[in-house]
mmCIF file of the C-alpha atoms, coordinates in Angstrom:
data_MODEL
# 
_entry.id   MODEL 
# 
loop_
_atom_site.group_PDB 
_atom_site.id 
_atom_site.type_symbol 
_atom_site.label_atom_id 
_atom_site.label_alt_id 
_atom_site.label_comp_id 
_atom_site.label_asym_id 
_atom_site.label_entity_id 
_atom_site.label_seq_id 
_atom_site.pdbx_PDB_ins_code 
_atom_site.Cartn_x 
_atom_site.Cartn_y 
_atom_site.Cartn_z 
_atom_site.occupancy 
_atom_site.B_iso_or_equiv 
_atom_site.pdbx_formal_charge 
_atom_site.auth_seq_id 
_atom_site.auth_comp_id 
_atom_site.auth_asym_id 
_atom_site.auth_atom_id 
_atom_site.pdbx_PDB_model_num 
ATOM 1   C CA . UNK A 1 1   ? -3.240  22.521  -6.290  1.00 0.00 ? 1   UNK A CA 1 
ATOM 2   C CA . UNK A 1 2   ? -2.113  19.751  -8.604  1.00 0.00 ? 2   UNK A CA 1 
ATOM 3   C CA . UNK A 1 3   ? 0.904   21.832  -9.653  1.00 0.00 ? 3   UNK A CA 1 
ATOM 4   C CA . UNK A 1 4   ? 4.877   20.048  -9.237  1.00 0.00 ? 4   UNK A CA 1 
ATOM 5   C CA . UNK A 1 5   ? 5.712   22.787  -6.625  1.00 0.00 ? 5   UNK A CA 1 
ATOM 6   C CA . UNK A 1 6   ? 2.238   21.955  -4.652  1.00 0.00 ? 6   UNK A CA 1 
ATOM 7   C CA . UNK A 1 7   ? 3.338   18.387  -4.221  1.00 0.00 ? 7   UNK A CA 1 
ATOM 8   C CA . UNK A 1 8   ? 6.929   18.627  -3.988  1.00 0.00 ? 8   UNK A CA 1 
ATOM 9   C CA . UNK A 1 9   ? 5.733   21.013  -0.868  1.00 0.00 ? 9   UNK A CA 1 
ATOM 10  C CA . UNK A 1 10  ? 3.737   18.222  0.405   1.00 0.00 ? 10  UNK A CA 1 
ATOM 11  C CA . UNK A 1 11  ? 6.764   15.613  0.030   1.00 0.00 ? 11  UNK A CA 1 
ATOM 12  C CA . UNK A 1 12  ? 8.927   18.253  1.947   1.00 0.00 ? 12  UNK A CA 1 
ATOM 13  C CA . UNK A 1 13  ? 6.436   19.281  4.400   1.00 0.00 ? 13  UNK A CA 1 
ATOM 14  C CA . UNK A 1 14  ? 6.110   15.372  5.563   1.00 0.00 ? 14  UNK A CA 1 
ATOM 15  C CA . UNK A 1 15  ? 9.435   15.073  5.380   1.00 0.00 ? 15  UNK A CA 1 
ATOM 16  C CA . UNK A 1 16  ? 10.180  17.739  7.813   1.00 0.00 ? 16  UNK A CA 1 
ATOM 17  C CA . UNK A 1 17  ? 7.479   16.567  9.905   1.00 0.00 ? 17  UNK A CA 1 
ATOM 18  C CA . UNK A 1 18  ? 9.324   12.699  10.106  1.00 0.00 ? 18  UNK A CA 1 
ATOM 19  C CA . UNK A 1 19  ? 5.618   11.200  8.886   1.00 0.00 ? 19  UNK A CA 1 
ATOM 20  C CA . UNK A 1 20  ? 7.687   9.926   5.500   1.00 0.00 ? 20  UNK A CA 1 
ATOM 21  C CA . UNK A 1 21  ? 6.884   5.784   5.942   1.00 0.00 ? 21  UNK A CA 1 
ATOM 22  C CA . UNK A 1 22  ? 4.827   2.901   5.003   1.00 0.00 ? 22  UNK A CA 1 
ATOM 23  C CA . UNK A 1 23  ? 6.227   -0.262  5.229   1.00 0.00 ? 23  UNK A CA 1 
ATOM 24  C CA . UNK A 1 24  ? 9.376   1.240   3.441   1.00 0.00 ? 24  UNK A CA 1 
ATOM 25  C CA . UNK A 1 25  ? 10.178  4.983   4.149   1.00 0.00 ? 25  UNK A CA 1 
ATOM 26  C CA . UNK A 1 26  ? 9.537   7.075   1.284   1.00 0.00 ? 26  UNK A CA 1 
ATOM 27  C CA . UNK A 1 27  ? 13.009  7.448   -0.037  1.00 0.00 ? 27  UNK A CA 1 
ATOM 28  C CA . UNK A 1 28  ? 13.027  3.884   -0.630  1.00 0.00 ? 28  UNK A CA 1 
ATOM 29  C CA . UNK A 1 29  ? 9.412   3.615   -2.095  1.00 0.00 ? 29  UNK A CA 1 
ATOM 30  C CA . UNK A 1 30  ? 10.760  5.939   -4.440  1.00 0.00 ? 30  UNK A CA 1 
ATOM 31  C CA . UNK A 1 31  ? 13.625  3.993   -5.390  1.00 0.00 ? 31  UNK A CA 1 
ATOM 32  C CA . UNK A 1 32  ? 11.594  0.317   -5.297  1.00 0.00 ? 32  UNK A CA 1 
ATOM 33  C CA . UNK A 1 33  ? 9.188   1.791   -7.804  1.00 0.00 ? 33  UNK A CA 1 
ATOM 34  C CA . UNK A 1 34  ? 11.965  3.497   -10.098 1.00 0.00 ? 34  UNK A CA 1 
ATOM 35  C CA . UNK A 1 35  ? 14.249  0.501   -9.931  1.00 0.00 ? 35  UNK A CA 1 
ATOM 36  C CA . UNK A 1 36  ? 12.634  -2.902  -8.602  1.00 0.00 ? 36  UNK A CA 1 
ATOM 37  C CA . UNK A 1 37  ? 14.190  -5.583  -6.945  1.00 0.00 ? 37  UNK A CA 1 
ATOM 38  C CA . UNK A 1 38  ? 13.184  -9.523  -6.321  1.00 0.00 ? 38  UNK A CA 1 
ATOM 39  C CA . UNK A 1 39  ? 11.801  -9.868  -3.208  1.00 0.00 ? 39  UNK A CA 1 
ATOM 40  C CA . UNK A 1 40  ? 13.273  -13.589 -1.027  1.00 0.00 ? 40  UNK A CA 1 
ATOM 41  C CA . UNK A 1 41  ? 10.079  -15.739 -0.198  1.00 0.00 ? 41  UNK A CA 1 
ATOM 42  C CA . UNK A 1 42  ? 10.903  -14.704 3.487   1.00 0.00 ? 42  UNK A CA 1 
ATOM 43  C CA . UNK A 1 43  ? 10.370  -10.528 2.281   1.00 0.00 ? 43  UNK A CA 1 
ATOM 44  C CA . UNK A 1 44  ? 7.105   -11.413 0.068   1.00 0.00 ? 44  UNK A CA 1 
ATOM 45  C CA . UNK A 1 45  ? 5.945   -12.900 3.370   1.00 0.00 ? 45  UNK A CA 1 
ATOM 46  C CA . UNK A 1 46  ? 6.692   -9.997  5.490   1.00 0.00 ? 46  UNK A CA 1 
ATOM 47  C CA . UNK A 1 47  ? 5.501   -7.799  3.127   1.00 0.00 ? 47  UNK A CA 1 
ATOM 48  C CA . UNK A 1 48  ? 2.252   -9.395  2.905   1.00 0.00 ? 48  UNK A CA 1 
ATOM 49  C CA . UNK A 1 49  ? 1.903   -9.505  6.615   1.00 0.00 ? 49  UNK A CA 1 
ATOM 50  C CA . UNK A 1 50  ? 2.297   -6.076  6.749   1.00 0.00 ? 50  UNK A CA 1 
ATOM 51  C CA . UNK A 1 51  ? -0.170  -5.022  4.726   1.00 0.00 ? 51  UNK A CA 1 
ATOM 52  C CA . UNK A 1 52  ? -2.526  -7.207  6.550   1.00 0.00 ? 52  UNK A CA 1 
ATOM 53  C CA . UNK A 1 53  ? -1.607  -5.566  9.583   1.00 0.00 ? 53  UNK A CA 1 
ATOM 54  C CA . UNK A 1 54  ? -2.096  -2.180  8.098   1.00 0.00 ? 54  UNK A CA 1 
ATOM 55  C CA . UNK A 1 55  ? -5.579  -1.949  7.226   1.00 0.00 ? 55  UNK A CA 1 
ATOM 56  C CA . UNK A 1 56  ? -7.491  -0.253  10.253  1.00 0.00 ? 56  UNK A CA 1 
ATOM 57  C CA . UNK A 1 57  ? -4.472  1.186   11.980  1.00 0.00 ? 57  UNK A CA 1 
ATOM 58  C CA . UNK A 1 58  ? -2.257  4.073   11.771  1.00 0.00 ? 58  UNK A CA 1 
ATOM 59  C CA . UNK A 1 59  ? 1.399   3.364   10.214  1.00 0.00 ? 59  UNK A CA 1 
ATOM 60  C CA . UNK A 1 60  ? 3.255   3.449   13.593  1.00 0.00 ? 60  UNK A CA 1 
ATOM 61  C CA . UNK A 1 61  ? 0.845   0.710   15.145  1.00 0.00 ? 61  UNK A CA 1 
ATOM 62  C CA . UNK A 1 62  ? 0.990   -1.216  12.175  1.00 0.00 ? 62  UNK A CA 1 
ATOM 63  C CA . UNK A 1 63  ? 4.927   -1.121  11.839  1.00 0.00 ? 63  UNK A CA 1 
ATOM 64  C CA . UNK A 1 64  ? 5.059   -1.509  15.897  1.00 0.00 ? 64  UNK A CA 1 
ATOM 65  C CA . UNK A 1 65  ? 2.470   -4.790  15.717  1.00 0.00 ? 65  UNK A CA 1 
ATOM 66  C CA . UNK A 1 66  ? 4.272   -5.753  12.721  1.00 0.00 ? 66  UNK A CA 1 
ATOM 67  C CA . UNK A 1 67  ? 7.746   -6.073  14.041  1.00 0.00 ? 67  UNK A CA 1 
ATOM 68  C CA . UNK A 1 68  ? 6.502   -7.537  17.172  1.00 0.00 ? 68  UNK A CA 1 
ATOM 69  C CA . UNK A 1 69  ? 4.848   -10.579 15.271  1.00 0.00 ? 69  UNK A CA 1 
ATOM 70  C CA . UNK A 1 70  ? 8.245   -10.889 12.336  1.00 0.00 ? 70  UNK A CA 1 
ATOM 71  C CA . UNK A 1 71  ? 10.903  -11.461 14.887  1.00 0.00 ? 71  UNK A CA 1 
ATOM 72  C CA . UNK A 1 72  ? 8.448   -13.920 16.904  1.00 0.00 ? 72  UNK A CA 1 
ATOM 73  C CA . UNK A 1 73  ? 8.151   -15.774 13.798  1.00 0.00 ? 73  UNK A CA 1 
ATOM 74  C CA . UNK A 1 74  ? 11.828  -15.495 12.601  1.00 0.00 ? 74  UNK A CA 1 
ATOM 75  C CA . UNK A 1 75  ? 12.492  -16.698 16.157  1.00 0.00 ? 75  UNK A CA 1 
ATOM 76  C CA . UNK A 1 76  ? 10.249  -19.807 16.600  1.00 0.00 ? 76  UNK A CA 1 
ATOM 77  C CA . UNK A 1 77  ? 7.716   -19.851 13.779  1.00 0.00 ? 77  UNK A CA 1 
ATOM 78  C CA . UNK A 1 78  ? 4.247   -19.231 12.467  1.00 0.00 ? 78  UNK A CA 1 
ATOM 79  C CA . UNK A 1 79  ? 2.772   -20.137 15.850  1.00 0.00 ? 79  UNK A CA 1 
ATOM 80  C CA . UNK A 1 80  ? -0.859  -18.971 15.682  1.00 0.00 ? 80  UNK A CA 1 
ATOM 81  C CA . UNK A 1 81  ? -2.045  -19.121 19.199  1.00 0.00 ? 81  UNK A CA 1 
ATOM 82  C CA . UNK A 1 82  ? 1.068   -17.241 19.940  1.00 0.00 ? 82  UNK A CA 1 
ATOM 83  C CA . UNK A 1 83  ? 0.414   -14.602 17.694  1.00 0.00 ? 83  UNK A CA 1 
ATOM 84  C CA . UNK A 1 84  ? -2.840  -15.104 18.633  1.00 0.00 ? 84  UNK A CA 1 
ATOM 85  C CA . UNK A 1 85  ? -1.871  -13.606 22.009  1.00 0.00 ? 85  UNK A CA 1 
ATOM 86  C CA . UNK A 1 86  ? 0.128   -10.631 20.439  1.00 0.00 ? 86  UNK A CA 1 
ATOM 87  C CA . UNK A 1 87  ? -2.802  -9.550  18.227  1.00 0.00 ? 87  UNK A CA 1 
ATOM 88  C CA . UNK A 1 88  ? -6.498  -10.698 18.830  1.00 0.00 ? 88  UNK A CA 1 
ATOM 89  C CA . UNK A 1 89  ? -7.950  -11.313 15.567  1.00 0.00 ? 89  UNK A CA 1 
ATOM 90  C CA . UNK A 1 90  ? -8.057  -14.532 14.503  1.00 0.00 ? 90  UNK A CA 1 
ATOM 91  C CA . UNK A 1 91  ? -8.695  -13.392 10.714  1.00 0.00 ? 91  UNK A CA 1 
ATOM 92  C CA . UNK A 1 92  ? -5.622  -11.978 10.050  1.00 0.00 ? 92  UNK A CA 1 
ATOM 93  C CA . UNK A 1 93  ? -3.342  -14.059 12.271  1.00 0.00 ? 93  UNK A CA 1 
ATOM 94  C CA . UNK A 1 94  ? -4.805  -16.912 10.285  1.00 0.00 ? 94  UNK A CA 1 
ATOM 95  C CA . UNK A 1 95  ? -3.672  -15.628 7.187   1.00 0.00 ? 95  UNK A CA 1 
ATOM 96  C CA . UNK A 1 96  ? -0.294  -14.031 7.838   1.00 0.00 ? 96  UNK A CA 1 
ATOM 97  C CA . UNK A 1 97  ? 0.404   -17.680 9.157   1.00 0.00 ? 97  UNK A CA 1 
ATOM 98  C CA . UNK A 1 98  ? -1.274  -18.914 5.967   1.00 0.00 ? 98  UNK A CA 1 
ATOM 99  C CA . UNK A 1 99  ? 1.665   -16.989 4.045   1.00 0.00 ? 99  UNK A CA 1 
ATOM 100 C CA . UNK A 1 100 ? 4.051   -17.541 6.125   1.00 0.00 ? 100 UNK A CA 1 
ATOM 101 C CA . UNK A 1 101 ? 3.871   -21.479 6.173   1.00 0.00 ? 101 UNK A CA 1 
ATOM 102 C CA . UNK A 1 102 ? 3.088   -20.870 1.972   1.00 0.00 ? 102 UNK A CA 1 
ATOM 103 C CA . UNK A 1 103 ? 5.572   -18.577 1.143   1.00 0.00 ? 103 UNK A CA 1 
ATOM 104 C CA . UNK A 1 104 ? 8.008   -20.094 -1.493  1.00 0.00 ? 104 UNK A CA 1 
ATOM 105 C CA . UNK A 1 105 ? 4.483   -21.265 -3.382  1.00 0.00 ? 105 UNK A CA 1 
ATOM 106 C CA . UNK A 1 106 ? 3.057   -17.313 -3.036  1.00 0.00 ? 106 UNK A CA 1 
ATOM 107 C CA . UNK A 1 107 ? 6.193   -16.057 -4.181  1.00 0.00 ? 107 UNK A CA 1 
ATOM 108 C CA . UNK A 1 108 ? 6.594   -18.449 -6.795  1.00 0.00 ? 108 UNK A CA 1 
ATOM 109 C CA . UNK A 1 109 ? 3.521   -17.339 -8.079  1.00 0.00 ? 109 UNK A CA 1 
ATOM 110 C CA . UNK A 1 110 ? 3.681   -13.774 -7.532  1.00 0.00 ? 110 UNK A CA 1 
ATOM 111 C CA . UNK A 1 111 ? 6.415   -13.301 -9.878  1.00 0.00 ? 111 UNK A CA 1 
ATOM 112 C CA . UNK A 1 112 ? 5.728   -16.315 -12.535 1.00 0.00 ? 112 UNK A CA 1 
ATOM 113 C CA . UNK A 1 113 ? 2.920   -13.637 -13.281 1.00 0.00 ? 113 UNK A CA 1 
ATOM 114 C CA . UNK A 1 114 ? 4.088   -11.839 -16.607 1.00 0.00 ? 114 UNK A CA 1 
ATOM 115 C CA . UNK A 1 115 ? 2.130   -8.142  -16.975 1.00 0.00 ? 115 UNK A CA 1 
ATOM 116 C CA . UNK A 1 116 ? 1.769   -6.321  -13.877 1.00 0.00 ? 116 UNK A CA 1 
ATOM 117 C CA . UNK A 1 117 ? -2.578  -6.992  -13.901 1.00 0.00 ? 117 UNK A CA 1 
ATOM 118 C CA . UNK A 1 118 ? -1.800  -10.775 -13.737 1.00 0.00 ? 118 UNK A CA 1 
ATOM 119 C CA . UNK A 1 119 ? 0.224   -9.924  -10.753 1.00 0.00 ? 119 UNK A CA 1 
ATOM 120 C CA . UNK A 1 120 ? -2.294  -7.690  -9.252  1.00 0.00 ? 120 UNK A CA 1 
ATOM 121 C CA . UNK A 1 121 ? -4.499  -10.138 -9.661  1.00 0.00 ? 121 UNK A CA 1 
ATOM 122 C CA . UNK A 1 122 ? -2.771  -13.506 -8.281  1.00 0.00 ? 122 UNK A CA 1 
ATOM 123 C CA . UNK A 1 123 ? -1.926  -10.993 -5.149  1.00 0.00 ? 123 UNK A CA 1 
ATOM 124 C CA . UNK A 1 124 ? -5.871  -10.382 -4.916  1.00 0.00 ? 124 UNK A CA 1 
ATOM 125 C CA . UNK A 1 125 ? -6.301  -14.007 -4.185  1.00 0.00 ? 125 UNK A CA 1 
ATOM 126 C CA . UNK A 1 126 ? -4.119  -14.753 -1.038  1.00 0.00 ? 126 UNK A CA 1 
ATOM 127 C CA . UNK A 1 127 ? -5.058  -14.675 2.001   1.00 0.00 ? 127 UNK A CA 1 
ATOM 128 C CA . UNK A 1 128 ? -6.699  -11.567 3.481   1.00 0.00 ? 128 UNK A CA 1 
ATOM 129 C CA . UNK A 1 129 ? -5.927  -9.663  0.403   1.00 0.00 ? 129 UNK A CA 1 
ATOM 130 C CA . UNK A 1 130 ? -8.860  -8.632  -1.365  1.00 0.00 ? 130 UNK A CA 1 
ATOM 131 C CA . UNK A 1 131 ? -8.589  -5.668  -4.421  1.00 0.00 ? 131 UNK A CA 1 
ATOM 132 C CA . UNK A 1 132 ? -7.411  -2.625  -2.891  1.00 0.00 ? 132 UNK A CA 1 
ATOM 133 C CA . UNK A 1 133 ? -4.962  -4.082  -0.721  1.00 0.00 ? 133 UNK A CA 1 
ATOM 134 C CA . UNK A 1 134 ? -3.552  -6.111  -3.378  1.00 0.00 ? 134 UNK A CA 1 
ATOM 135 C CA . UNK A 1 135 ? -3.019  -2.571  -4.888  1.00 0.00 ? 135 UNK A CA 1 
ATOM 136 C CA . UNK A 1 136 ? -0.840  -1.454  -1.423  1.00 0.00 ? 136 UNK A CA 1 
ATOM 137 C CA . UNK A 1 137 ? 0.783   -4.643  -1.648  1.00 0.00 ? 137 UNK A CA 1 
ATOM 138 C CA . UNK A 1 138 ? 1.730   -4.629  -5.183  1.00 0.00 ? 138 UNK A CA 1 
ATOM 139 C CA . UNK A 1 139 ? 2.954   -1.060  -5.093  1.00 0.00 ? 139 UNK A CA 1 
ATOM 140 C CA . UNK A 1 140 ? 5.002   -1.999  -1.871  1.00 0.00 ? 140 UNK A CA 1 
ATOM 141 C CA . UNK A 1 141 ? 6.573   -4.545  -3.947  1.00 0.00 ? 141 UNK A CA 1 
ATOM 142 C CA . UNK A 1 142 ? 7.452   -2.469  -6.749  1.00 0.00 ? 142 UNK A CA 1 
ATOM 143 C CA . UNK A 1 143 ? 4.784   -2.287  -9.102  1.00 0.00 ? 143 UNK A CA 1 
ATOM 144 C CA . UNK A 1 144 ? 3.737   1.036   -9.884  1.00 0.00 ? 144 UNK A CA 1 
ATOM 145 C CA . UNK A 1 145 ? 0.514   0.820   -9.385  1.00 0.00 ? 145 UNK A CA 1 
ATOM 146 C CA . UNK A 1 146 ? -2.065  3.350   -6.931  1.00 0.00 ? 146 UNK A CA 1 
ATOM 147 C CA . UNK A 1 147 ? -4.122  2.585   -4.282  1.00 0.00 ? 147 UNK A CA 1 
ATOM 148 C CA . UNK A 1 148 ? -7.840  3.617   -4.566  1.00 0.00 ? 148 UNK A CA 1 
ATOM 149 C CA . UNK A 1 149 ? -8.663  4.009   -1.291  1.00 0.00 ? 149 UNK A CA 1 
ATOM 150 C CA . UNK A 1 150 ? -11.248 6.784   -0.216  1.00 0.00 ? 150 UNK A CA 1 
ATOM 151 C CA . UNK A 1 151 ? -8.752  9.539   0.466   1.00 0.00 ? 151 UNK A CA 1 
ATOM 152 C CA . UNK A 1 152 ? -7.992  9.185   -2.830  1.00 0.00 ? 152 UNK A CA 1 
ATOM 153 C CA . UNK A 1 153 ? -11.353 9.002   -4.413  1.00 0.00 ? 153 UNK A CA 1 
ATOM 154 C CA . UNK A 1 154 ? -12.040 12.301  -2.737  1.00 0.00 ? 154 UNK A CA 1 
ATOM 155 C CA . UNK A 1 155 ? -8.816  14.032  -3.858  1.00 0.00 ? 155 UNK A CA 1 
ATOM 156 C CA . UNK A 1 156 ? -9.548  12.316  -7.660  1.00 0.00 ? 156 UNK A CA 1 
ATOM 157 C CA . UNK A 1 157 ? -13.076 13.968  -7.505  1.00 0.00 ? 157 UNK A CA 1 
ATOM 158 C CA . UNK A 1 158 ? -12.021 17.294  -6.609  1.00 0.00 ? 158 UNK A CA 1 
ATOM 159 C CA . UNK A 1 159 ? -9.272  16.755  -9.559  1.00 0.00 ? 159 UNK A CA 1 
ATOM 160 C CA . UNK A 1 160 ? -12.449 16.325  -11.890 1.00 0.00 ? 160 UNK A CA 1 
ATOM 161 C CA . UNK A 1 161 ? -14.786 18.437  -10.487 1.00 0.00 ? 161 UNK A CA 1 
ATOM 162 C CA . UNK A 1 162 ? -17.072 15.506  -8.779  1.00 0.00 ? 162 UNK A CA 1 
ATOM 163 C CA . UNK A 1 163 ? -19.174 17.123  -6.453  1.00 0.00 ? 163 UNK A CA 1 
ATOM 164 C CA . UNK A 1 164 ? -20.843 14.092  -4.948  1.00 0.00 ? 164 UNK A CA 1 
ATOM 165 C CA . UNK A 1 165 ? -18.930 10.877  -4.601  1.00 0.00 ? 165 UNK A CA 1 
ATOM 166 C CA . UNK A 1 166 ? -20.706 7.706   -3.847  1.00 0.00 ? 166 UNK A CA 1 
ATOM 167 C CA . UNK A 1 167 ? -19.003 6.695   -0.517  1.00 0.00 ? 167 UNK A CA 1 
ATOM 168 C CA . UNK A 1 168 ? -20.500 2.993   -0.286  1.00 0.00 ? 168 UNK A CA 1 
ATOM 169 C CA . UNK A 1 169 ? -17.144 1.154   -0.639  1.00 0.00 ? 169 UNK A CA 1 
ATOM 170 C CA . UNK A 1 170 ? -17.034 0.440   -4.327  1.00 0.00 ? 170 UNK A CA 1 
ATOM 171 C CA . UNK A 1 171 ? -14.698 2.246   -6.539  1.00 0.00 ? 171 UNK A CA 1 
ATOM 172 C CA . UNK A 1 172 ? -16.908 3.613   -9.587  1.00 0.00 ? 172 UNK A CA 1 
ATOM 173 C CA . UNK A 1 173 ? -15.678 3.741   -12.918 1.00 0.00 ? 173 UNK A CA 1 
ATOM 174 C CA . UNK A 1 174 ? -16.323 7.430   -13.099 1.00 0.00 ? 174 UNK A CA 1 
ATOM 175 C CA . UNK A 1 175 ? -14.117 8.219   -9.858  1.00 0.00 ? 175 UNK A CA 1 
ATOM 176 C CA . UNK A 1 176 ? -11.616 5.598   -11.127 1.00 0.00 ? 176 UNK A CA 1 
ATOM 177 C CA . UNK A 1 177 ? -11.301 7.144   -14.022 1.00 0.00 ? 177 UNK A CA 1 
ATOM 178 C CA . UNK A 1 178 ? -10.784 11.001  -12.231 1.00 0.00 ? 178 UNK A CA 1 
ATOM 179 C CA . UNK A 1 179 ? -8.375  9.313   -9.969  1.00 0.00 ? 179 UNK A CA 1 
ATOM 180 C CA . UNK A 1 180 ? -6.630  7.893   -12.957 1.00 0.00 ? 180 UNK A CA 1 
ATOM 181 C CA . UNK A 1 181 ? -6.226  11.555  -14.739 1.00 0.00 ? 181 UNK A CA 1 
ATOM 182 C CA . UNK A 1 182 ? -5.543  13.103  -11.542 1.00 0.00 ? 182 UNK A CA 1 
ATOM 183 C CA . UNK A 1 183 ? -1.978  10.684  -11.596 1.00 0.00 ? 183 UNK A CA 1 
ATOM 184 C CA . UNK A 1 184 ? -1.681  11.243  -15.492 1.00 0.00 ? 184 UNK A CA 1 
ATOM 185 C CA . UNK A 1 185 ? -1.158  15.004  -14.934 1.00 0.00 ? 185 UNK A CA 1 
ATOM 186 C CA . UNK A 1 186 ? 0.943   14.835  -11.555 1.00 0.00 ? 186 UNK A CA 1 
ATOM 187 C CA . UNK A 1 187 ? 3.185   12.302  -13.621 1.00 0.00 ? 187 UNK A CA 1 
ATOM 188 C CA . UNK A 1 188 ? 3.464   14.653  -16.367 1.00 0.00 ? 188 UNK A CA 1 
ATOM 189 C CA . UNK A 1 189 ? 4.535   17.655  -13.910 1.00 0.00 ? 189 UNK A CA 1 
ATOM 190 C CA . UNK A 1 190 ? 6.818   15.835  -11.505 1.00 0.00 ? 190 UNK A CA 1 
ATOM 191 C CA . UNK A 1 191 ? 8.153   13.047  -13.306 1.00 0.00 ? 191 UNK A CA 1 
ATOM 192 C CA . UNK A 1 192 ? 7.736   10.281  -10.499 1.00 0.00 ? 192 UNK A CA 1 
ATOM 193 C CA . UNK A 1 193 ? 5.937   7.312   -10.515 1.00 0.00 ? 193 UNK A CA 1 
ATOM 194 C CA . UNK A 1 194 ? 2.382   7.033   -10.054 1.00 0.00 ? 194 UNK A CA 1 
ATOM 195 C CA . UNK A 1 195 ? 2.725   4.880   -6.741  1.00 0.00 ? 195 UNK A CA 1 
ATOM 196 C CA . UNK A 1 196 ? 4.765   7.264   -5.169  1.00 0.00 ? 196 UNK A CA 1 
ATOM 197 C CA . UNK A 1 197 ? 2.802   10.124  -5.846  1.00 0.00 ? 197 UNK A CA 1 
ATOM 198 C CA . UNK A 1 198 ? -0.301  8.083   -4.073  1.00 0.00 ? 198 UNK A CA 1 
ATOM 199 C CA . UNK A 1 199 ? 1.964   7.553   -1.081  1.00 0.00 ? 199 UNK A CA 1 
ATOM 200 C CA . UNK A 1 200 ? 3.017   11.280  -0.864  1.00 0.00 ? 200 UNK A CA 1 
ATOM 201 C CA . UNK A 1 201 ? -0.957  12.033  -1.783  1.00 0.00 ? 201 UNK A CA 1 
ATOM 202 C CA . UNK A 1 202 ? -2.694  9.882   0.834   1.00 0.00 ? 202 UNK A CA 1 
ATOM 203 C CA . UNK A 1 203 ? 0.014   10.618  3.685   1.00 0.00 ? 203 UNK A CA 1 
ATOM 204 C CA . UNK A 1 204 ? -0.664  14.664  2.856   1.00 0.00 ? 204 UNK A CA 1 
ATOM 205 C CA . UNK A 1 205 ? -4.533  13.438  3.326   1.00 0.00 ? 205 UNK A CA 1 
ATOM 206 C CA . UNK A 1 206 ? -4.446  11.674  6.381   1.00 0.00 ? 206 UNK A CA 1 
ATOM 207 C CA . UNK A 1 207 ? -2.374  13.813  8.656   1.00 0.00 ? 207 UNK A CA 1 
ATOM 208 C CA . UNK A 1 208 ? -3.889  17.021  7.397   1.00 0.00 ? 208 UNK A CA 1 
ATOM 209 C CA . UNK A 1 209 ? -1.822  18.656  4.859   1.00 0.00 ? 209 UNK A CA 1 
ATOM 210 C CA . UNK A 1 210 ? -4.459  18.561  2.266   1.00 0.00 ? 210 UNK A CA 1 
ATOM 211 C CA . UNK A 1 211 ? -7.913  19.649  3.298   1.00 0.00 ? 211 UNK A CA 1 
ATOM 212 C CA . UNK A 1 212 ? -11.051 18.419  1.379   1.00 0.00 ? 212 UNK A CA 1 
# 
């Protein structure tokens, strides 16, 4: 494990199998993080609804949900009892028609930020965004950042040599760290941004591909 021909297996492997997508299919995370691009207020928007969407579901019900809710909106507008009636929870149809109705001031904001931790940061404080989906977000966006989520804790304390993780939701500085080195040495070996190795990662870890 943790070799460049391990993971470029992996990135085949889920290739082959068509499981290669977040909100962007890999190819094109790839090329966001290597080369990014200025998102319209109307992407930022979509983007953040997306990631809202996300959290609790697999990709293909989040991407189905998500496009059912985008062209409603493109079509007639933030509506929230509509979208109410598309997807029951109130929390996050609140706040992806929070954005929506926001989203030249989010925007605005999102890229007035200067270093990438002010922007991780600012993205931290909309709506239904909270620290580690600011870090999905972000990456989605083109900042090459990595999502700690607990796949990836697990795989980081293997890396190290962890044998007990603390599994309570919070992301210790000892597993952050482990996760950190973990992406220090697959950058070194493959050459690829560290947000695109955590997509190839965490897809290999949720469908199977890597057991832990």
């Amino acid at each position: 494990m943790f070799t460049a021909d391990w993971f470029f297996d992996l990135e085949k492997k889920i290739k082959d199998l068509g499981a290669d997508s977040d909100a962007q299919s890999f190819d094109e995370i790839r090329e966001m993080l290597s080369r990014p691009r200025i998102f319209s207020p109307d992407a930022f928007a979509e983007m953040c609804a997306y990631v809202i969407l996300a959290g609790g579901f697999s990709q293909k019900t989040a991407k189905r949900i998500h496009k059912n809710i985008m062209e409603y909106i493109y079509k007639n507008g933030a509506n929230y009892d509509a979208i109410f009636q598309m997807f029951h929870n109130k929390n996050k149809v609140s706040a992806i028609c929070k954005i929506w109705g926001n989203r030249a001031e989010f925007c605005d904001g999102f890229y007035n930020c200067v270093t990438d931790s002010e922007k991780l940061k600012y993205l931290s404080t909309l709506p239904h965004i909270g620290k580690i989906t600011a870090n999905h977000l972000a990456r989605n966006l083109g900042i090459d950042v990595v999502k700690y989520d607990v796949w990836i804790r697990r795989l980081g304390a293997l890396y190290a040599g962890i044998r007990r993780m603390d599994e309570n939701g919070k992301l210790t500085p000892e597993i952050k760290r482990a996760c950190d080195d973990m992406f220090s040495h697959m950058v070194s070996v493959t050459g690829l941004p560290r947000g695109y190795i955590d997509v190839v990662l965490w897809k290999s870890l949720q469908i199977g591909l890597i057991k832990l």
